[in-house]
PDB file with one MODEL, atoms N, CA, C and O in Angstrom:
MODEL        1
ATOM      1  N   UNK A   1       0.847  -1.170   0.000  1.00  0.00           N
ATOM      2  CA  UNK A   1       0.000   0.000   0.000  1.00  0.00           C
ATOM      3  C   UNK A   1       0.898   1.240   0.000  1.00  0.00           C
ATOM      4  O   UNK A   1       1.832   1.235   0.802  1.00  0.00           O
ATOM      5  N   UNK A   2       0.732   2.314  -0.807  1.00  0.00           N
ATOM      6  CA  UNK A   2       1.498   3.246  -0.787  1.00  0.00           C
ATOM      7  C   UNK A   2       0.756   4.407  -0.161  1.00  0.00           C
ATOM      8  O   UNK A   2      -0.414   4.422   0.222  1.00  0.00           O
ATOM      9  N   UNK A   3       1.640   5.363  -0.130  1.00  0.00           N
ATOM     10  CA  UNK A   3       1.270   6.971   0.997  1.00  0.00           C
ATOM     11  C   UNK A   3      -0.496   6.713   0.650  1.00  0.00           C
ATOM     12  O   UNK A   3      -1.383   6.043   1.180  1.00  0.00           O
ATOM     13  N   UNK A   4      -0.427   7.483  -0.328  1.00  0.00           N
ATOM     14  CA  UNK A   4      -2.072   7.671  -0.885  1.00  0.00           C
ATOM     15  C   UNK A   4      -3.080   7.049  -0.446  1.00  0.00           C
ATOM     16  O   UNK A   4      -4.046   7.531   0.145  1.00  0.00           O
ATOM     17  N   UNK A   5      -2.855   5.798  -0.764  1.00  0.00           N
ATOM     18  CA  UNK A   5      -3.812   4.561  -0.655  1.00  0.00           C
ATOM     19  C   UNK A   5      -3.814   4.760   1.206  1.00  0.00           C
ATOM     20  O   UNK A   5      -4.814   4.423   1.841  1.00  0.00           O
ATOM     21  N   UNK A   6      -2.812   5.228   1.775  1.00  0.00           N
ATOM     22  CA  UNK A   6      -2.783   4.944   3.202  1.00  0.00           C
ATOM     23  C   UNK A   6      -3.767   5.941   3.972  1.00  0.00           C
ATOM     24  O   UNK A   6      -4.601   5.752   4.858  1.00  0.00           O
ATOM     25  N   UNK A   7      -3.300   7.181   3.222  1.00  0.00           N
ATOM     26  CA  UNK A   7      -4.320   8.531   3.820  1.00  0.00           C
ATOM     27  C   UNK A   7      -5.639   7.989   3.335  1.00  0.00           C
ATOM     28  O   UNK A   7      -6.448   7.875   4.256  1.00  0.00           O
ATOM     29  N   UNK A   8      -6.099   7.614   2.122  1.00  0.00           N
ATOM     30  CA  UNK A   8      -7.541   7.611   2.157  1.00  0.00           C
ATOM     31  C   UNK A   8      -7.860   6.274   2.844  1.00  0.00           C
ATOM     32  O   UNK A   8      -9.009   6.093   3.246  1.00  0.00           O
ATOM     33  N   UNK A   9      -7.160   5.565   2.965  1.00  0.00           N
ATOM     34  CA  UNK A   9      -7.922   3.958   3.735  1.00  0.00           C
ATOM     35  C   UNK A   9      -8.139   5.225   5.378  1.00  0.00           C
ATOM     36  O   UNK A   9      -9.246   5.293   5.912  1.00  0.00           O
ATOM     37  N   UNK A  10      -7.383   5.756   5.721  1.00  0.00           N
ATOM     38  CA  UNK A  10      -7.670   6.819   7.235  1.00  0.00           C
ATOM     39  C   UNK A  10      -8.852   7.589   7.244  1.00  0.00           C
ATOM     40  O   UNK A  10      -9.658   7.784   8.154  1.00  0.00           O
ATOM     41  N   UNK A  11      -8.823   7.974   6.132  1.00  0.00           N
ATOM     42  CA  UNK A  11      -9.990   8.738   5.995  1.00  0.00           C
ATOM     43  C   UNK A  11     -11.528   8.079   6.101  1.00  0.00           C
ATOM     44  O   UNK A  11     -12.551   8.619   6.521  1.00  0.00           O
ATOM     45  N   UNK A  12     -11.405   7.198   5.759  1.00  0.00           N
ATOM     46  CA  UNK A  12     -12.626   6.111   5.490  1.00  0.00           C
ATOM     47  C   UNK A  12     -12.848   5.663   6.569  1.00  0.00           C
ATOM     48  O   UNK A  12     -14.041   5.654   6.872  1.00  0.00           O
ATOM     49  N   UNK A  13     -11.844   5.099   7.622  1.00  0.00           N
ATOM     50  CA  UNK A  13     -12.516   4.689   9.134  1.00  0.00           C
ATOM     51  C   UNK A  13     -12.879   5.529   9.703  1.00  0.00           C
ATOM     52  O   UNK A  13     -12.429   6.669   9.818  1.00  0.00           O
ATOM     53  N   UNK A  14     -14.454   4.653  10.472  1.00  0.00           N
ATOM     54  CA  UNK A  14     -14.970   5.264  11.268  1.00  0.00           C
ATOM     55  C   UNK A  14     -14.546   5.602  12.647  1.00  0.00           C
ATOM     56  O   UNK A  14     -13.459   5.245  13.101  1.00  0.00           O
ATOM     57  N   UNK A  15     -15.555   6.403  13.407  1.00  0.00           N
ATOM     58  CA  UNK A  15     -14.658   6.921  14.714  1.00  0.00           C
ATOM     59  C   UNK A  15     -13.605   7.619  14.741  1.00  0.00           C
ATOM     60  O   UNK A  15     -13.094   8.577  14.162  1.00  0.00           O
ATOM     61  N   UNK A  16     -13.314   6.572  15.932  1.00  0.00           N
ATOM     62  CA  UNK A  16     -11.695   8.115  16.952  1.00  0.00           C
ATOM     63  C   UNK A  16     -10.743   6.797  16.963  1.00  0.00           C
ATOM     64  O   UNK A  16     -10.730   5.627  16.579  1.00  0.00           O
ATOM     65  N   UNK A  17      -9.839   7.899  17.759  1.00  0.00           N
ATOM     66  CA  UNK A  17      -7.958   7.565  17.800  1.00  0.00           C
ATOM     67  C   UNK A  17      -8.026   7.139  18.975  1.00  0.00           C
ATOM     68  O   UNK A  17      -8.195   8.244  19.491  1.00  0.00           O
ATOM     69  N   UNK A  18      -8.035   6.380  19.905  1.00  0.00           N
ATOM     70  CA  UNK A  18      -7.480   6.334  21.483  1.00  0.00           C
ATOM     71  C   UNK A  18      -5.889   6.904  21.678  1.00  0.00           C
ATOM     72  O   UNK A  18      -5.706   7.551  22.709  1.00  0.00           O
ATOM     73  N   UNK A  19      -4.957   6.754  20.956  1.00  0.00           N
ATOM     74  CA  UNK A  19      -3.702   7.520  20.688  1.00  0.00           C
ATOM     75  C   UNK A  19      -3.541   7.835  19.185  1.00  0.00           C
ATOM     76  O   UNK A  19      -4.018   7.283  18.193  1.00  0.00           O
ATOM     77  N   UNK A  20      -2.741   8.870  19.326  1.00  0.00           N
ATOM     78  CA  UNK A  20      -2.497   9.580  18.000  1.00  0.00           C
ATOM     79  C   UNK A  20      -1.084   9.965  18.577  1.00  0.00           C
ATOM     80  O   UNK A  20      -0.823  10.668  19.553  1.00  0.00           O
ATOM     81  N   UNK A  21      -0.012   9.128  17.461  1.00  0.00           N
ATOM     82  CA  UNK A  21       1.609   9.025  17.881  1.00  0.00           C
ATOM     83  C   UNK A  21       2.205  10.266  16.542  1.00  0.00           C
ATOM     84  O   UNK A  21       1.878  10.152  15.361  1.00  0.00           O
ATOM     85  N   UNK A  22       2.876  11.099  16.941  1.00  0.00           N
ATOM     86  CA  UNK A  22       3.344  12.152  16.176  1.00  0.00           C
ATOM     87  C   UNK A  22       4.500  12.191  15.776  1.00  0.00           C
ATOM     88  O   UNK A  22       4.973  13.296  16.044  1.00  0.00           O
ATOM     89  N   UNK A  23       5.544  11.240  15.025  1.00  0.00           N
ATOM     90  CA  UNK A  23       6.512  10.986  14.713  1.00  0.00           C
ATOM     91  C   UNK A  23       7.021   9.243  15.109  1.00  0.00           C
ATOM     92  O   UNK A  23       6.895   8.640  16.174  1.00  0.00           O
ATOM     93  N   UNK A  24       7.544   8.839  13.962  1.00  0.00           N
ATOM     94  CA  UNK A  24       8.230   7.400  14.160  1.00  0.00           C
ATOM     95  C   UNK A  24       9.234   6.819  14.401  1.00  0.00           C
ATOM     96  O   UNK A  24       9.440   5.649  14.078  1.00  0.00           O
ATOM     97  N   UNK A  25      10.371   7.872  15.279  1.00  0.00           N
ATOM     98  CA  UNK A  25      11.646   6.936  15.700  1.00  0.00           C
ATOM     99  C   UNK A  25      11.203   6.130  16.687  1.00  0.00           C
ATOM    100  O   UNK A  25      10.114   5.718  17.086  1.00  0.00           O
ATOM    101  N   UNK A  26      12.802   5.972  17.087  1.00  0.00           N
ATOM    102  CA  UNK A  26      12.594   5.070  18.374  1.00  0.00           C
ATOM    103  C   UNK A  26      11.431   5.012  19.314  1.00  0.00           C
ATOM    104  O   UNK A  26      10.824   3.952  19.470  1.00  0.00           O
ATOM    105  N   UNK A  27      11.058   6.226  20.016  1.00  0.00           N
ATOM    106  CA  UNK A  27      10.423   6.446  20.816  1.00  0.00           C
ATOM    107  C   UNK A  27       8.867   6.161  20.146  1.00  0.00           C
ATOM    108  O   UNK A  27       8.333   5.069  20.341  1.00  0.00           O
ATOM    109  N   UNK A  28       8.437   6.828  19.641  1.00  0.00           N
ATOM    110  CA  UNK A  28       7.174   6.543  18.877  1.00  0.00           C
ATOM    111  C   UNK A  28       6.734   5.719  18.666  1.00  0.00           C
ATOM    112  O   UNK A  28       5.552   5.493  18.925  1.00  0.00           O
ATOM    113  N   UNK A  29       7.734   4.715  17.951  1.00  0.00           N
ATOM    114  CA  UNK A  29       7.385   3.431  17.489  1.00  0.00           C
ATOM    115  C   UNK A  29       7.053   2.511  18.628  1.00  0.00           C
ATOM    116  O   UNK A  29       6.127   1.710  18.503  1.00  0.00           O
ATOM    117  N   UNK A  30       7.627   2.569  19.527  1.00  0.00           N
ATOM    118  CA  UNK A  30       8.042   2.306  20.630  1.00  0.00           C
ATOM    119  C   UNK A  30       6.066   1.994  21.276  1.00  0.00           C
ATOM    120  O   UNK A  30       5.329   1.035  21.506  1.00  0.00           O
ATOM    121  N   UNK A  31       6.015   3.331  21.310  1.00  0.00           N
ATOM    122  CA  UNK A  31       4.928   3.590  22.117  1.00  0.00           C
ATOM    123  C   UNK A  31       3.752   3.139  21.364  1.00  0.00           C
ATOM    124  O   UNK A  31       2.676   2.953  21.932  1.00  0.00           O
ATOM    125  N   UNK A  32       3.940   2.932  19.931  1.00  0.00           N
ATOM    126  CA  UNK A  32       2.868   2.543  18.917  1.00  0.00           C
ATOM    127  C   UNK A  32       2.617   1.193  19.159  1.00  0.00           C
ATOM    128  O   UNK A  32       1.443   0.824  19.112  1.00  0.00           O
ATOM    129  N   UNK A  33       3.575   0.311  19.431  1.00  0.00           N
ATOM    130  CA  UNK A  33       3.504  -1.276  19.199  1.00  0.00           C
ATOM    131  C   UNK A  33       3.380  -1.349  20.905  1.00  0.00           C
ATOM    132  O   UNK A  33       3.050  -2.506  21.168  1.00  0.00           O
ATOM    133  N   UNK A  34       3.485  -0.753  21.846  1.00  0.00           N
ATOM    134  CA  UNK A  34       3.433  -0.456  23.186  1.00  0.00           C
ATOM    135  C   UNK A  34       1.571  -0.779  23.311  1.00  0.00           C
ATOM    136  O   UNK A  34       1.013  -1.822  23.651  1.00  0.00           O
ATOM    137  N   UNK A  35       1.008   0.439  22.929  1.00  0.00           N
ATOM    138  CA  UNK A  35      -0.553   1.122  22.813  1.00  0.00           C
ATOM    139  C   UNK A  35      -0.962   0.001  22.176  1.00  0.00           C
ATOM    140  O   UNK A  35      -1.637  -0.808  22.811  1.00  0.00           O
ATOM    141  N   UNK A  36      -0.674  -0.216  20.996  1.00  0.00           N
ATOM    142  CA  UNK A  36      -1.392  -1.316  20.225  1.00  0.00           C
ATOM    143  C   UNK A  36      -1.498  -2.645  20.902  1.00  0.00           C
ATOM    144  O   UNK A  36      -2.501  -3.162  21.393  1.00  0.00           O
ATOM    145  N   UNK A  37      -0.521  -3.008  20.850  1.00  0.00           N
ATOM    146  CA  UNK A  37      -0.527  -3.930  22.228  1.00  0.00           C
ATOM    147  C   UNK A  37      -1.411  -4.337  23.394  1.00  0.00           C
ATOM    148  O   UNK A  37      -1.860  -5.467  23.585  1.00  0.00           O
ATOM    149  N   UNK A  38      -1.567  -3.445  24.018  1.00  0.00           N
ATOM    150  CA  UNK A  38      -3.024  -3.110  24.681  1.00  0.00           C
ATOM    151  C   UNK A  38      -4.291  -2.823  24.586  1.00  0.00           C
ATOM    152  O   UNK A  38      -5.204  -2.776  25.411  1.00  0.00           O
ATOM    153  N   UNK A  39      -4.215  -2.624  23.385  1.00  0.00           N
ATOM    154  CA  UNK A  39      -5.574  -3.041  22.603  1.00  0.00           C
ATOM    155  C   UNK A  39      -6.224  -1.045  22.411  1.00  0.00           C
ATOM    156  O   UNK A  39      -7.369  -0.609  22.285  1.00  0.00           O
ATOM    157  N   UNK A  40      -5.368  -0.586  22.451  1.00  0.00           N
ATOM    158  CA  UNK A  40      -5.676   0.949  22.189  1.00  0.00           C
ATOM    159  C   UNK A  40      -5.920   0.792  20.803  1.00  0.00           C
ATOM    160  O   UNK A  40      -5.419  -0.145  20.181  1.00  0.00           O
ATOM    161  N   UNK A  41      -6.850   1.864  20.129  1.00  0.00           N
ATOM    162  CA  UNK A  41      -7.025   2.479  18.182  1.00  0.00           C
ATOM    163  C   UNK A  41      -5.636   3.174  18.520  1.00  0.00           C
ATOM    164  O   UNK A  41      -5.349   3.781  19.552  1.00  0.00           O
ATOM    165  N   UNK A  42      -4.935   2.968  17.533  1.00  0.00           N
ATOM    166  CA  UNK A  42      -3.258   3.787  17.407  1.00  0.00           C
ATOM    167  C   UNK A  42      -2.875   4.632  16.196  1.00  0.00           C
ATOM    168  O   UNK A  42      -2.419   3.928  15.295  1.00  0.00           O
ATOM    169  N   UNK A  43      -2.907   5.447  16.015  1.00  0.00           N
ATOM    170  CA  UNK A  43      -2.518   5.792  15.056  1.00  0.00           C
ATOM    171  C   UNK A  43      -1.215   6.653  14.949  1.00  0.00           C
ATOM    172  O   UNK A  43      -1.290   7.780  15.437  1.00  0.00           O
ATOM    173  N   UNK A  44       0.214   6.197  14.258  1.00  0.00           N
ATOM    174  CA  UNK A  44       1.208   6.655  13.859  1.00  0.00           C
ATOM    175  C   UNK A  44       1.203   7.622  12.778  1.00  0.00           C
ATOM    176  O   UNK A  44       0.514   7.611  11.758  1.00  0.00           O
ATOM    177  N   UNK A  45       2.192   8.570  13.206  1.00  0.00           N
ATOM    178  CA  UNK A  45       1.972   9.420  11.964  1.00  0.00           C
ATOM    179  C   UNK A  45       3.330   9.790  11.806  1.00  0.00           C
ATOM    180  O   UNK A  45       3.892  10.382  12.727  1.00  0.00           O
ATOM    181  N   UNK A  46       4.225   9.384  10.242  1.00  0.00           N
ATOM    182  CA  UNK A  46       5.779  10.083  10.105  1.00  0.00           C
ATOM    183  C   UNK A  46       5.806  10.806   8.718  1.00  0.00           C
ATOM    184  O   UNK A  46       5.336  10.182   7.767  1.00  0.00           O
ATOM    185  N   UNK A  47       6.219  11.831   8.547  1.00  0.00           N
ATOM    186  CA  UNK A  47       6.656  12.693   7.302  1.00  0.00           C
ATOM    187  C   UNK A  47       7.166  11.575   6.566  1.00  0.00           C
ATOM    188  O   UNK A  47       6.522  11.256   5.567  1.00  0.00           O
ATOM    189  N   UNK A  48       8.152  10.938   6.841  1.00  0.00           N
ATOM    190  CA  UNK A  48       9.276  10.260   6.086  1.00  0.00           C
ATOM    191  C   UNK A  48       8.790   8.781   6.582  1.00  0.00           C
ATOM    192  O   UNK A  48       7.693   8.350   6.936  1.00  0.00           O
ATOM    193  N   UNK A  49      10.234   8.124   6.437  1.00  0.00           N
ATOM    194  CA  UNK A  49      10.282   6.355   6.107  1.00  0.00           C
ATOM    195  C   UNK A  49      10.560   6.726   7.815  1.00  0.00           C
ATOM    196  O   UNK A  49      11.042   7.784   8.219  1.00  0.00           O
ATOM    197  N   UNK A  50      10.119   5.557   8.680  1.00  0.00           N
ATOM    198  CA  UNK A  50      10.603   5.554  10.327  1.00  0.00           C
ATOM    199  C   UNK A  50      11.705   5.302  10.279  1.00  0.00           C
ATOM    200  O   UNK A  50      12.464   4.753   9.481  1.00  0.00           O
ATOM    201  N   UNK A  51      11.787   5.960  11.651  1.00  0.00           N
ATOM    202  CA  UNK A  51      13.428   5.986  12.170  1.00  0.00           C
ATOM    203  C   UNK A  51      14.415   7.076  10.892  1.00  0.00           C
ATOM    204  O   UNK A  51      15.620   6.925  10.689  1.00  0.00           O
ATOM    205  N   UNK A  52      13.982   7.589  10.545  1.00  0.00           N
ATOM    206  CA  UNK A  52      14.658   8.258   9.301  1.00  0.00           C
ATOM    207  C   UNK A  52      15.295  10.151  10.013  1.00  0.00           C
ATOM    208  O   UNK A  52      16.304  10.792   9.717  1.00  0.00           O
ATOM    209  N   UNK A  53      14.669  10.328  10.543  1.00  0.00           N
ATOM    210  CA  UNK A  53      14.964  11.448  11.612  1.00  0.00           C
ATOM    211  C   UNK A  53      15.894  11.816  12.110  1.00  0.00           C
ATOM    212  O   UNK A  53      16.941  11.757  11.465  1.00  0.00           O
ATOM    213  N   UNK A  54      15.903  12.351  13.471  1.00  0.00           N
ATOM    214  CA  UNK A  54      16.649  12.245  14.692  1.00  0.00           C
ATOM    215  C   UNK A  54      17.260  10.781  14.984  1.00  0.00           C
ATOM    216  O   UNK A  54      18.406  10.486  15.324  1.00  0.00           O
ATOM    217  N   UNK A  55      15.849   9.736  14.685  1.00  0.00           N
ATOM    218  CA  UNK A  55      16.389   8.855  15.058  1.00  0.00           C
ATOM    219  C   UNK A  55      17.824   7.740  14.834  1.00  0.00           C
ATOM    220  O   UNK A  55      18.634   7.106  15.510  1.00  0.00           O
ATOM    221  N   UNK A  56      17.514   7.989  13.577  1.00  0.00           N
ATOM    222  CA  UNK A  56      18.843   7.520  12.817  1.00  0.00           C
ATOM    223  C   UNK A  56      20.224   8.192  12.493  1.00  0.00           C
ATOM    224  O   UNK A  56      21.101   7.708  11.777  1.00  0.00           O
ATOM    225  N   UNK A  57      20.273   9.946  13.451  1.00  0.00           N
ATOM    226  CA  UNK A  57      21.481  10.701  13.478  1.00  0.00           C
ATOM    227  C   UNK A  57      22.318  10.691  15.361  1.00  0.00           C
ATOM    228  O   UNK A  57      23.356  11.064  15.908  1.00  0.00           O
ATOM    229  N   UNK A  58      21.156  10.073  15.672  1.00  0.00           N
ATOM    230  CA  UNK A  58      21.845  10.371  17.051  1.00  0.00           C
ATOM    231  C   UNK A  58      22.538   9.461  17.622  1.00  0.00           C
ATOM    232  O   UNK A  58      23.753   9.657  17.657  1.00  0.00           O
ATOM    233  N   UNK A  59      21.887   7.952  18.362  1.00  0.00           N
ATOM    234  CA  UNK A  59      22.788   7.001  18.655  1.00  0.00           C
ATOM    235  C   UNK A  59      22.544   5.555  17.589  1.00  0.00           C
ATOM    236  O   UNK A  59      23.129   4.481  17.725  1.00  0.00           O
ATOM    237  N   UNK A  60      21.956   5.752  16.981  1.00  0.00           N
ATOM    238  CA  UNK A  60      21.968   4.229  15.530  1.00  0.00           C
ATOM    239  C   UNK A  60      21.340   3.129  16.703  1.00  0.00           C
ATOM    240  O   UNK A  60      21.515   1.917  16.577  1.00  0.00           O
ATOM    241  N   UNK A  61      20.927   3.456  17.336  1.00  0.00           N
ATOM    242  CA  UNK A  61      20.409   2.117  18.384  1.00  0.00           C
ATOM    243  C   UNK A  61      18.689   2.502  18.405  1.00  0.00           C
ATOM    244  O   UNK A  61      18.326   3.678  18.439  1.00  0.00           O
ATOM    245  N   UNK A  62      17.856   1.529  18.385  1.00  0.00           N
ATOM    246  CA  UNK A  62      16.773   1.995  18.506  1.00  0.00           C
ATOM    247  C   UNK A  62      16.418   0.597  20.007  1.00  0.00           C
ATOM    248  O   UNK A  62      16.841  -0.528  20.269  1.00  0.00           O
ATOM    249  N   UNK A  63      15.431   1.568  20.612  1.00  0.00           N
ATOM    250  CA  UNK A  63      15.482   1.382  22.190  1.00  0.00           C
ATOM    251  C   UNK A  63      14.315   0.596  22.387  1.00  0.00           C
ATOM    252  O   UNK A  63      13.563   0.794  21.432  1.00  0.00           O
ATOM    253  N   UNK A  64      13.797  -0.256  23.249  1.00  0.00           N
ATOM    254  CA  UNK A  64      12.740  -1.116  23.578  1.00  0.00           C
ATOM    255  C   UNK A  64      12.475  -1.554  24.640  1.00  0.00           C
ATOM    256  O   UNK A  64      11.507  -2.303  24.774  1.00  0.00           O
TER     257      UNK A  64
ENDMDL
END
């Protein structure tokens, strides 16, 4: 599925977010598969490819 196809499949579900994650490094991701996990609605959101950021200039380790 590419970008496009991704925003409108979002658009189309019904309801709400129980979390709404605002960037995908380490931390984010983190908290996405965290939330989801628990059975929270999750929704991630990254400009770019994850981990592509901060995350991948600062320590190259992604945390868990």
């Amino acid at each position: 599925m590419n970008r496009t196809e991704m925003i409108e499949s979002l658009r189309q579900m019904p309801g709400f977010w129980d979390i709404v994650i605002i960037g995908g490094g380490a931390t984010g991701l983190g908290v996405a598969v965290e939330s989801a996990s628990r059975g929270y609605r999750t929704l991630l959101l990254e400009q770019h490819d994850f981990a592509k950021g901060t995350s991948s200039r600062s320590t190259k380790l992604i945390h868990g």
